[in-house]
Backbone as numpy.savetxt, mean C-alpha at the origin, in Angstrom:
# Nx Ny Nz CAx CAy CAz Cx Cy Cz
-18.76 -29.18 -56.25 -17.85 -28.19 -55.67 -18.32 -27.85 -54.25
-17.49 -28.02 -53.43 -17.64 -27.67 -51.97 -17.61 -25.87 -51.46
-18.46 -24.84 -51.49 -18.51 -23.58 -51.08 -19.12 -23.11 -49.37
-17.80 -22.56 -49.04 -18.13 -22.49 -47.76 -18.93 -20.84 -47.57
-19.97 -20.23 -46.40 -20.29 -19.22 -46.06 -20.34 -19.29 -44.85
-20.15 -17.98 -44.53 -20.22 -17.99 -42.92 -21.65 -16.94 -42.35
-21.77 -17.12 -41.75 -23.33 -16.05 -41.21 -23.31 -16.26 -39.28
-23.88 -15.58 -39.05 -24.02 -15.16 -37.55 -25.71 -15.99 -37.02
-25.24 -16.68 -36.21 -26.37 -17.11 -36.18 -27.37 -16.31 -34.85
-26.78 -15.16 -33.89 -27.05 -14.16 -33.31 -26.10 -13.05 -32.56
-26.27 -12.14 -32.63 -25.53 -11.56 -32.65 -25.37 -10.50 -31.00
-24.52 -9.80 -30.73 -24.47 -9.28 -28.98 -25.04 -8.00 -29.55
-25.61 -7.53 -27.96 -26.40 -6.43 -28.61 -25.80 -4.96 -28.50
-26.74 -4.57 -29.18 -25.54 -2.81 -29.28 -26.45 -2.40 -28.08
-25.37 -1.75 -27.30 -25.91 -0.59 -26.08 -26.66 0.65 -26.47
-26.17 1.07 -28.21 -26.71 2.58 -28.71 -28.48 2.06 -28.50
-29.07 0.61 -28.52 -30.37 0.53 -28.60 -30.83 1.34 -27.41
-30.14 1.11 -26.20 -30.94 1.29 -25.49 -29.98 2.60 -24.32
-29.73 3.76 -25.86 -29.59 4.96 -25.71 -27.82 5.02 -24.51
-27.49 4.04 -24.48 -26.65 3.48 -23.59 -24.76 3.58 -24.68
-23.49 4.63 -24.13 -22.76 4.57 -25.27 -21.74 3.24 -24.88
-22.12 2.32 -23.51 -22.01 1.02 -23.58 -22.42 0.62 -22.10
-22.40 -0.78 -21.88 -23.42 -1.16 -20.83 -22.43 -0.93 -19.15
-21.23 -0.58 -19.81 -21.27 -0.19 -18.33 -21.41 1.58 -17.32
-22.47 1.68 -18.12 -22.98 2.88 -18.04 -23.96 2.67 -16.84
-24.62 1.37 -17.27 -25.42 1.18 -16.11 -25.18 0.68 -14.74
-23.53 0.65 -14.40 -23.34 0.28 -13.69 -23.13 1.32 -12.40
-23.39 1.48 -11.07 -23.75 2.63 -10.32 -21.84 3.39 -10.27
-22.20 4.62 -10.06 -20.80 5.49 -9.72 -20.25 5.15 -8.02
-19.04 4.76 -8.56 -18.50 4.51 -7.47 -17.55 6.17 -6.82
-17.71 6.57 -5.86 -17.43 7.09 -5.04 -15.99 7.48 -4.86
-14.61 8.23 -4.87 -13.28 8.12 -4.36 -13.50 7.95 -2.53
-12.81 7.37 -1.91 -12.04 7.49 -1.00 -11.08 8.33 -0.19
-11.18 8.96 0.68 -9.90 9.54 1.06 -9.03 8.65 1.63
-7.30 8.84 0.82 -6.32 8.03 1.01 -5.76 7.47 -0.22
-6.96 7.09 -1.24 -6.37 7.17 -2.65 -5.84 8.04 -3.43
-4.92 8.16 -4.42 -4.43 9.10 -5.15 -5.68 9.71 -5.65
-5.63 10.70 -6.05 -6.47 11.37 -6.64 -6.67 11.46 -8.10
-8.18 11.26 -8.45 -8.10 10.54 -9.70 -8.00 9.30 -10.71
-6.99 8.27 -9.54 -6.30 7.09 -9.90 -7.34 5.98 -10.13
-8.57 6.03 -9.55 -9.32 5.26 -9.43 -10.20 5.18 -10.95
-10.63 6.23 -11.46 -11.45 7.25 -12.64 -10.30 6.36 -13.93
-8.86 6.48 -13.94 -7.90 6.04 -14.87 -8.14 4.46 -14.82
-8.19 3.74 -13.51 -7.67 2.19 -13.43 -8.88 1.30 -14.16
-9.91 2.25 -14.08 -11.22 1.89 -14.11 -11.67 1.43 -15.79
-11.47 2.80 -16.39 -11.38 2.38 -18.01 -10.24 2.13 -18.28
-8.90 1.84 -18.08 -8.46 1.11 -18.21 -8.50 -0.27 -18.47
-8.64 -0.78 -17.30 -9.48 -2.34 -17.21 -10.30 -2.65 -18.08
-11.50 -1.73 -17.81 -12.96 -1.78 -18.88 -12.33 -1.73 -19.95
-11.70 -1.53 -20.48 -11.24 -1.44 -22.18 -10.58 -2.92 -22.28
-9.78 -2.97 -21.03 -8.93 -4.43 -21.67 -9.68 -5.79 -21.76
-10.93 -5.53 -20.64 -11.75 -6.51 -20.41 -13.08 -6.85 -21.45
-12.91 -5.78 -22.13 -14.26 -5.21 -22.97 -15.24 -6.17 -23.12
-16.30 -5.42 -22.33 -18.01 -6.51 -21.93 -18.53 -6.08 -22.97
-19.34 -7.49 -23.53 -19.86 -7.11 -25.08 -21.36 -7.07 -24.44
-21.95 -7.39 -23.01 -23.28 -7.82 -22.54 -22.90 -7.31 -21.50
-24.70 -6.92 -20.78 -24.82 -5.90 -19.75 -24.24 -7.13 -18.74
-24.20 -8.40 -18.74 -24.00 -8.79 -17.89 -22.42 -9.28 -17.62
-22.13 -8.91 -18.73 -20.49 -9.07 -18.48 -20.31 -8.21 -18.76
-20.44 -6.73 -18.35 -20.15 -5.58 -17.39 -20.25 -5.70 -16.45
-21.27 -6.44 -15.89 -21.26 -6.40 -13.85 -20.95 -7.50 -13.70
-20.11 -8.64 -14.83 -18.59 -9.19 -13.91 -17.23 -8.66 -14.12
-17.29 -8.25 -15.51 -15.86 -6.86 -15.18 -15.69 -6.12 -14.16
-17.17 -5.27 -13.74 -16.94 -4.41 -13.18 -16.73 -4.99 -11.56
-17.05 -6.63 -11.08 -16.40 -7.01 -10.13 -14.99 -7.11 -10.36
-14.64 -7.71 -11.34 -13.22 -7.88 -11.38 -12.30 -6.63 -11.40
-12.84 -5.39 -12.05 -12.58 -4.20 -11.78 -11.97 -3.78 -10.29
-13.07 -4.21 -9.80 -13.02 -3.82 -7.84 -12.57 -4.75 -7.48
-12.36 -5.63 -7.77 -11.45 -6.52 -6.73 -9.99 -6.01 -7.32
-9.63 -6.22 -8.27 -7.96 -5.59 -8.80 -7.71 -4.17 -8.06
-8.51 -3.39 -8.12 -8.40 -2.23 -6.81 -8.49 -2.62 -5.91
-8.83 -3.21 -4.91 -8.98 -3.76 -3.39 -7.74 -4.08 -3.26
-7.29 -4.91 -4.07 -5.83 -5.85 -4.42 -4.68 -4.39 -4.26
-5.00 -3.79 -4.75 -3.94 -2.85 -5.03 -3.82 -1.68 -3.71
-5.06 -1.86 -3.92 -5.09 -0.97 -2.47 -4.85 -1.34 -0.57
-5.22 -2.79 -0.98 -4.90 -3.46 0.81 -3.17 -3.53 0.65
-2.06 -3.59 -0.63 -0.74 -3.77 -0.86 -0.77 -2.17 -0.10
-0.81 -1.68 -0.80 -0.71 0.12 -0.12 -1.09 0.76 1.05
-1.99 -0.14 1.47 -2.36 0.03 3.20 -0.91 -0.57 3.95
-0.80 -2.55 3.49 0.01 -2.94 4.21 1.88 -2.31 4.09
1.75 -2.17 2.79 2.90 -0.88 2.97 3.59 0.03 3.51
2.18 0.71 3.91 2.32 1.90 4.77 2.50 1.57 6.07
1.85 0.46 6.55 1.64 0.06 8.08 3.12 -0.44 8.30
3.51 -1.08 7.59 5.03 -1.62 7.60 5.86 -0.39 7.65
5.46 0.43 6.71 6.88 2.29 6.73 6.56 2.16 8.61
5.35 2.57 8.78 4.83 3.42 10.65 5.67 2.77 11.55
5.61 0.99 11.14 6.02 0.65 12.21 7.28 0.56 12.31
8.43 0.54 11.10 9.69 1.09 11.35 10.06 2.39 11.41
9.32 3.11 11.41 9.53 4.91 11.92 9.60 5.06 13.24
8.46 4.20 13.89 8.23 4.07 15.10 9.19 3.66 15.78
9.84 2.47 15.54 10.71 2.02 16.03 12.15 2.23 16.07
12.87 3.00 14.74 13.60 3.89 14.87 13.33 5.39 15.68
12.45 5.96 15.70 11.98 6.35 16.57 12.62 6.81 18.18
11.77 5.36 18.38 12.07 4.77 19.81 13.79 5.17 20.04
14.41 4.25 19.17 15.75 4.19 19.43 16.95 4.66 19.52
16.09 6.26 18.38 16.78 7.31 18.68 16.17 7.81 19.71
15.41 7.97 20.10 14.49 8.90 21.52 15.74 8.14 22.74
15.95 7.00 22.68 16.81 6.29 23.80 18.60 6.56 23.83
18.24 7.05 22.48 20.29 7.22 22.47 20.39 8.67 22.61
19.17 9.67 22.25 19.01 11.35 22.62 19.05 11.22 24.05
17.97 10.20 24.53 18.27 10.38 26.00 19.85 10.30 26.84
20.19 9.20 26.70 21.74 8.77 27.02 22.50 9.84 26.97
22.36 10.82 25.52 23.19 11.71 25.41 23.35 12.66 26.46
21.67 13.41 26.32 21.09 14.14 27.47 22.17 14.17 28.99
21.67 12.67 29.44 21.95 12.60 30.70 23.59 12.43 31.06
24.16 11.86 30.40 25.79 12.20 30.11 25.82 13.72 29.85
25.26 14.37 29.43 25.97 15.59 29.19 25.50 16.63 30.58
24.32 15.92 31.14 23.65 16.94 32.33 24.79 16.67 33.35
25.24 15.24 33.61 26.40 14.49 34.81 27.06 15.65 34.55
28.10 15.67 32.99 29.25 16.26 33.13 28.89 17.72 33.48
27.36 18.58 33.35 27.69 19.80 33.93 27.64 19.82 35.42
26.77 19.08 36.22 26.60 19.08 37.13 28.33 18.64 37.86
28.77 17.85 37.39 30.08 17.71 37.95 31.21 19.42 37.64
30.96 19.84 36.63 31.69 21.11 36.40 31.47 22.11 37.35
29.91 22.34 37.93 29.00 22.88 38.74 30.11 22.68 40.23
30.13 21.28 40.70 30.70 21.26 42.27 32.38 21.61 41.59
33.02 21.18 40.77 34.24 21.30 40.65 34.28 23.11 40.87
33.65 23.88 40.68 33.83 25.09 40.92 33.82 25.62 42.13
33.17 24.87 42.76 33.09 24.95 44.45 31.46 25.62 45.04
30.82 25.12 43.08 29.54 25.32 43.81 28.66 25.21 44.95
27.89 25.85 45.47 27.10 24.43 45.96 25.91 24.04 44.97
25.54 23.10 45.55 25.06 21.28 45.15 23.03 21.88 45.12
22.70 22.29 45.74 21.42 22.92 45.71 21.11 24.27 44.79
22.42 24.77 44.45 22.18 25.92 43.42 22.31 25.57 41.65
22.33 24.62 41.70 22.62 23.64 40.24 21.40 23.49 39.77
21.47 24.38 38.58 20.27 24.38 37.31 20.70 23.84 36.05
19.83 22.80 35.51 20.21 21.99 34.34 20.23 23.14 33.35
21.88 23.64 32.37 21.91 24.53 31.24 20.40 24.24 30.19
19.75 23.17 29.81 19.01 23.28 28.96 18.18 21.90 29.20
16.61 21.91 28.57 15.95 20.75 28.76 16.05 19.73 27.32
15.47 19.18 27.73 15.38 17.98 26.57 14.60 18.01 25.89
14.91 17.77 24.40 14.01 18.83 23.11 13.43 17.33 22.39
12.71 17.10 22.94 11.81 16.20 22.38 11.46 16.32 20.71
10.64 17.74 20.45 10.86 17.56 18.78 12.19 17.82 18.27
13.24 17.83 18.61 14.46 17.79 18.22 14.55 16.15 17.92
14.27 15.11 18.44 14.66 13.92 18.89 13.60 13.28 17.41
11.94 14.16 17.47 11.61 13.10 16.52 11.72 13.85 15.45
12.42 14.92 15.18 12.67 15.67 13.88 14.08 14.58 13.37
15.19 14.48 14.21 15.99 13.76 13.95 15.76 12.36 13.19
14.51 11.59 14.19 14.59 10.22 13.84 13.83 10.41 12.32
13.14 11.18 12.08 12.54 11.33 10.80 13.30 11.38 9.75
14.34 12.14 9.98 15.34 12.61 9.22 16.19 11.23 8.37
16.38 10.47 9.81 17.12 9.36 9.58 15.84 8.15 8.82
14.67 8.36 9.17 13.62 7.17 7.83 13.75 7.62 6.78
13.80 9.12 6.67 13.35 9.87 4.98 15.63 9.15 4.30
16.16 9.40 5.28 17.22 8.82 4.49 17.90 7.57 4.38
17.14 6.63 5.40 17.11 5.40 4.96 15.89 4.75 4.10
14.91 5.79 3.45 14.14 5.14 2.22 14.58 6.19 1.38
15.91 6.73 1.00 16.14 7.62 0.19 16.86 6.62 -1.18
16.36 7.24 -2.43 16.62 6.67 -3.87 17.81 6.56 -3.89
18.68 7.59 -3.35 20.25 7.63 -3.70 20.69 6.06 -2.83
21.55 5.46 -3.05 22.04 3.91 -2.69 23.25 4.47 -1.50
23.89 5.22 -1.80 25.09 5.85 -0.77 24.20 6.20 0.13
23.32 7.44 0.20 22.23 7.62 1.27 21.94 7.02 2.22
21.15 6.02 1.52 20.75 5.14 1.55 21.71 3.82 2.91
22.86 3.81 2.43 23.76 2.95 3.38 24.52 3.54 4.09
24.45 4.84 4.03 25.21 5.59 5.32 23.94 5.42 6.20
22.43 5.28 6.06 21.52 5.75 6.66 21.47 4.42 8.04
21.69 3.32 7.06 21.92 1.72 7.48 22.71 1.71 8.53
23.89 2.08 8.03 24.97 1.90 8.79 24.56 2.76 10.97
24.18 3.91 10.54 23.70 4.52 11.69 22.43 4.05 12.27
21.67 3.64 11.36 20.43 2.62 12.31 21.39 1.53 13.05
22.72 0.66 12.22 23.45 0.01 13.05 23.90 0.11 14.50
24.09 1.24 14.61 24.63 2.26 15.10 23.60 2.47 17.10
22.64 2.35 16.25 21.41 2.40 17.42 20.96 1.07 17.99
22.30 -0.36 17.71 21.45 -1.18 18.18 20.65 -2.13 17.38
20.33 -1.70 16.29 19.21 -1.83 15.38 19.45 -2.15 13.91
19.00 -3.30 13.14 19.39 -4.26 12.23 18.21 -3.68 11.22
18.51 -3.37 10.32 17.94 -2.93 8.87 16.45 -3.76 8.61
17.39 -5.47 8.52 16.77 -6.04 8.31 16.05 -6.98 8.90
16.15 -6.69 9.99 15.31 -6.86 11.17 14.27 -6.27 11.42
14.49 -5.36 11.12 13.27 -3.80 11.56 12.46 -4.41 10.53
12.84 -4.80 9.19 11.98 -4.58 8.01 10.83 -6.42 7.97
11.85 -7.03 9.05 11.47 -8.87 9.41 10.02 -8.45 10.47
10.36 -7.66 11.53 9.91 -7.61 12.71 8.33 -6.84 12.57
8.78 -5.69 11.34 7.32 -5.26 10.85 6.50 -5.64 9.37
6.97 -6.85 9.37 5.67 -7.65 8.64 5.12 -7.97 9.74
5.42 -8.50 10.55 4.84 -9.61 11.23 4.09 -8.92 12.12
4.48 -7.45 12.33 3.30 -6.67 12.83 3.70 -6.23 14.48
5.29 -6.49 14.95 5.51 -7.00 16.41 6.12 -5.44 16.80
6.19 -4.33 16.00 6.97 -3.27 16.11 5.86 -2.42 16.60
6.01 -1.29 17.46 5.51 -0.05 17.98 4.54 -0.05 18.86
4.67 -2.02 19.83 3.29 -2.50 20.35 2.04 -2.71 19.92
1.38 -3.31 19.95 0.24 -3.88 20.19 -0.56 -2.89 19.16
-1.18 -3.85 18.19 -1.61 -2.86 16.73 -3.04 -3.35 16.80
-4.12 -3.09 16.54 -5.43 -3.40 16.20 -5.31 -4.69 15.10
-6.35 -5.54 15.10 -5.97 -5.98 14.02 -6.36 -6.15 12.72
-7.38 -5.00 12.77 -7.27 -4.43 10.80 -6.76 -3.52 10.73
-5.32 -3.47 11.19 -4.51 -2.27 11.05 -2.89 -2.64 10.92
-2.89 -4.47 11.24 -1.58 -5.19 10.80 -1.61 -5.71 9.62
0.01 -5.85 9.31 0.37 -5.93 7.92 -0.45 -7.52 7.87
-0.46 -8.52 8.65 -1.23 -9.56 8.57 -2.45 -9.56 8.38
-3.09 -8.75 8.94 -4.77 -8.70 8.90 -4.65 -8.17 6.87
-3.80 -7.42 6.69 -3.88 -7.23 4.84 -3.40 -8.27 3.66
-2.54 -8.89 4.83 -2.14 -10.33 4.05 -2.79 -11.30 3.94
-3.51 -11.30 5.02 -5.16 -12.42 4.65 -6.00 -11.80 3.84
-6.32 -10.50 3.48 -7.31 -10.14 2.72 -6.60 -9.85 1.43
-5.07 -10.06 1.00 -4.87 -10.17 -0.11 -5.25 -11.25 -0.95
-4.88 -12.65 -0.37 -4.87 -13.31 -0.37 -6.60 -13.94 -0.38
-7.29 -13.73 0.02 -8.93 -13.85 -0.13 -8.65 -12.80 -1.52
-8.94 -11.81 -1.61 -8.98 -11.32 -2.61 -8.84 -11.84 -4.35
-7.02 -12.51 -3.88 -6.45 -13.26 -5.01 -7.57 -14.49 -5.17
-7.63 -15.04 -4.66 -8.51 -16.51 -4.64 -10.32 -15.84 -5.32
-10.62 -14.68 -4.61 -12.07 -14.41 -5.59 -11.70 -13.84 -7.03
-10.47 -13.05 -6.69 -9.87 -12.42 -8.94 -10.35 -13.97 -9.56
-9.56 -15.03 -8.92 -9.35 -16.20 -9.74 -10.53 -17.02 -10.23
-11.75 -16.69 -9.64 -12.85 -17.51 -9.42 -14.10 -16.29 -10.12
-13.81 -14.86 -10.58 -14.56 -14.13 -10.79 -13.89 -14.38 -12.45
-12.37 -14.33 -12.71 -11.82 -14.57 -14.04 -12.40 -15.47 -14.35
-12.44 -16.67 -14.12 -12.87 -18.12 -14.59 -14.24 -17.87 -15.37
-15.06 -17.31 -14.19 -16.39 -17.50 -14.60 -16.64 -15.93 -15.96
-15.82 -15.11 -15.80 -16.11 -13.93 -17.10 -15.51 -14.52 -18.08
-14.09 -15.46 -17.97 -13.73 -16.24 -19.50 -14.99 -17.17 -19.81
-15.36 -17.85 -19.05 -16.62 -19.01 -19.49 -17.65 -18.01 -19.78
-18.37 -17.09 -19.59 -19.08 -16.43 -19.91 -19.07 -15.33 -21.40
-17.64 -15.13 -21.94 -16.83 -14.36 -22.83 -16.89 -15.90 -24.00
-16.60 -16.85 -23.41 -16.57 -18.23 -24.46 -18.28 -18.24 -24.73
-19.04 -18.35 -24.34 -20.26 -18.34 -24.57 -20.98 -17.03 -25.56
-20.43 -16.07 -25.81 -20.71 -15.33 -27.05 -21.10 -16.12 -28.00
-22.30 -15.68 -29.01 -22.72 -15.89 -30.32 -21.25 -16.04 -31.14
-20.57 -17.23 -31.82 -20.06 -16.99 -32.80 -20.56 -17.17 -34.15
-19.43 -16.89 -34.85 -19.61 -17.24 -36.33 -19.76 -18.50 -36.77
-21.01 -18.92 -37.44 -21.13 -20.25 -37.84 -20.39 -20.66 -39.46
-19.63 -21.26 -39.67 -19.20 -21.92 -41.42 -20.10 -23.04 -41.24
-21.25 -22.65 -42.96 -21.65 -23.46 -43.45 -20.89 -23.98 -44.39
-20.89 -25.52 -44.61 -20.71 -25.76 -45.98 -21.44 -26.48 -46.74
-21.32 -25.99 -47.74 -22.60 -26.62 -48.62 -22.10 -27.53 -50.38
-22.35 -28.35 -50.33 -22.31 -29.51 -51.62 -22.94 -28.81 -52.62
């Protein structure tokens, strides 16, 4: 009769040995950032650690790389994000600052012409009012917060008046990947300089995964004996 048993031929070790309630305890405290959500980092963290679950101190400190690189990842998307919102704010911006102006100066002509039509004279002519600069970028603000507004109608009335200025939706949104909007940007501060480091990033996840699955395959398993 053929009877099979199974037995461990060694086994991973418990962290309680070494007073530890698991090994990535020993791994140093990382720090928040200002600019991250608050908190978000503390959540993503055991998160991960749970899904990744290191049975060895040493596959804790490759989780806990892979940990930090999936944040880096997440976080250079949220930099280049943002740099992309600035530089179409900026540039709407601009374009309202140029069509406030236009207005401006059409409306100063027509007083100044009202001025001689009265039989002013020409040296006693005071401009009724100056040019309200935070009026101009309160406006253009107005018009980003409602062309990234949830509502879809909002939303395409907002379009339609960026049209309006000259200025192509999807152009603005072409022109600032590429980093060419609001002049001349530093360059760890373009959406490109984050697109190369996503991209490095992706390529070390892939090469840090590899080596924690080959390292996760290498666990002690269960041996079946069988015995005659």
């Amino acid at each position: 009769m053929v009877r099979q048993r199974s037995r461990k031929k060694e086994t991973l070790p418990d962290p309680q040995r070494f007073n530890l309630e698991s090994f990535a305890a020993i791994l140093p405290r990382r720090e928040a950032i200002v600019g991250e959500d608050a908190g978000s980092w503390g959540a993503f963290q055991i998160s991960l650690r749970q899904s990744l679950n290191p049975g060895t101190p040493y596959e804790a400190v490759i989780a806990e790389n892979l940990v930090q690189i999936e944040w880096e990842l997440l976080q250079h998307r949220a930099m280049r994000e943002a740099r992309i919102r600035r530089l179409i704010r900026s540039a709407i911006r601009k374009a309202v600052r140029e069509q406030k102006i236009n207005e401006y100066d059409r409306a100063m002509n027509e007083a100044y012409n009202r001025h001689l039509e009265q039989g002013e004279n020409e040296g006693r002519w005071n401009r009724p009012y100056e040019f309200d600069e935070n009026e101009v970028e309160a406006s253009a603000d107005q018009l980003v917060d409602r062309a990234t507004s949830r509502d879809p109608k909002v939303q395409a009335a907002a379009y339609a008046e960026i049209s309006e200025l000259g200025l192509s939706a999807l152009d603005l949104m072409s022109e600032a990947h590429r980093g060419a909007l609001g002049g001349s940007s530093a360059p760890d501060d373009s959406p490109e300089y984050h697109d190369t480091k996503i991209r490095e990033l992706e390529r070390r996840r892939r090469e840090v995964k590899r080596d924690y699955d080959l390292l996760q395959q290498s666990r002690p398993q269960e041996e079946v004996i069988i015995e005659q």
